[in-house]
matplotlib code that plots the C-alpha trace (Angstrom):
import matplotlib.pyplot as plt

x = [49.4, 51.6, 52.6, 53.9, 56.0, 57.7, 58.4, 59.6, 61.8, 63.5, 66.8, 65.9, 66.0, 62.3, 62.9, 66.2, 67.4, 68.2, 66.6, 67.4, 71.5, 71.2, 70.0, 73.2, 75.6, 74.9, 74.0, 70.2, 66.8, 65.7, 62.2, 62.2, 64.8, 62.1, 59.4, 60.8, 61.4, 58.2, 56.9, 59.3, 57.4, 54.1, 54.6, 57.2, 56.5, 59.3, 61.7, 62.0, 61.6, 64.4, 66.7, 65.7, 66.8, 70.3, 71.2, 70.5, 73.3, 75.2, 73.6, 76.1, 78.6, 76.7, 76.3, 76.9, 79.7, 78.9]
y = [121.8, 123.1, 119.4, 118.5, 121.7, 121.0, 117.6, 118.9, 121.4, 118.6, 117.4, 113.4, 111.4, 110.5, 108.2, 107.3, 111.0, 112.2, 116.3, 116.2, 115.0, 117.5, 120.3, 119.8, 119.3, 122.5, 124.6, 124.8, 125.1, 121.4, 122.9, 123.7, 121.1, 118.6, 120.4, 121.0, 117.4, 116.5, 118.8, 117.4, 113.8, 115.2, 116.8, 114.0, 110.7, 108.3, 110.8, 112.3, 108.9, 107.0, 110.4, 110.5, 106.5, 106.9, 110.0, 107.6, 105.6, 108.6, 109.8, 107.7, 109.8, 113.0, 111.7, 114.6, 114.6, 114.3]
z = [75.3, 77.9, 79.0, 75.5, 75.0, 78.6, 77.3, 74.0, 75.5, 77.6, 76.3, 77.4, 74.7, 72.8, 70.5, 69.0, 70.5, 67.2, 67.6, 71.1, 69.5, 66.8, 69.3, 71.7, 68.8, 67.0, 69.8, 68.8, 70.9, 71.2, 71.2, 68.0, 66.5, 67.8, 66.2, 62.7, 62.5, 63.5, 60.6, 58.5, 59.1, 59.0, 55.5, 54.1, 56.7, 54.0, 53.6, 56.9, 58.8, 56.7, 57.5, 60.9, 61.3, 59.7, 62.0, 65.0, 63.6, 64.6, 67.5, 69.8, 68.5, 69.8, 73.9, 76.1, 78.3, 81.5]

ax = plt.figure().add_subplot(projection="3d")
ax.plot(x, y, z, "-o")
ax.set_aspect("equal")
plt.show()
C-alpha cells in the first residue's frame, strides 16, 4: 500500500497525465487529485473516462516549466 501512495504522490505522468496536469495547474495535492479521479472512474467508468480523455487534449497546454 505504501508503494502505490509514493507513486500516486509523484507528479510523473501515469497515463495521459491529466490529475498529475490538473494538480500543478490549480495548486492541488496530486495525491488526492489522482485519487478522486480514480473514484470518479470506479463509481461512473463512461463518464469519467470520456472526461478524463478530453482534458488530455489539454494537458499539453498544462507542461511545467522547466
Amino acid at each position: 500500500m505504501k508503494r502505490a501512495k509514493v507513486r500516486m504522490e509523484n507528479p510523473e505522468r501515469l497515463v495521459c497525465g491529466v490529475a498529475a496536469g490538473m494538480a500543478w495547474q490549480f495548486g492541488w495535492s496530486c495525491f488526492w487529485t489522482r485519487a478522486v479521479w480514480a473514484g470518479a472512474i470506479v463509481f461512473m467508468p463512461g463518464v469519467s473516462l470520456l472526461i478524463y480523455f478530453v482534458l488530455a487534449l489539454l494537458v499539453d497546454q498544462w507542461k511545467r516549466p522547466i
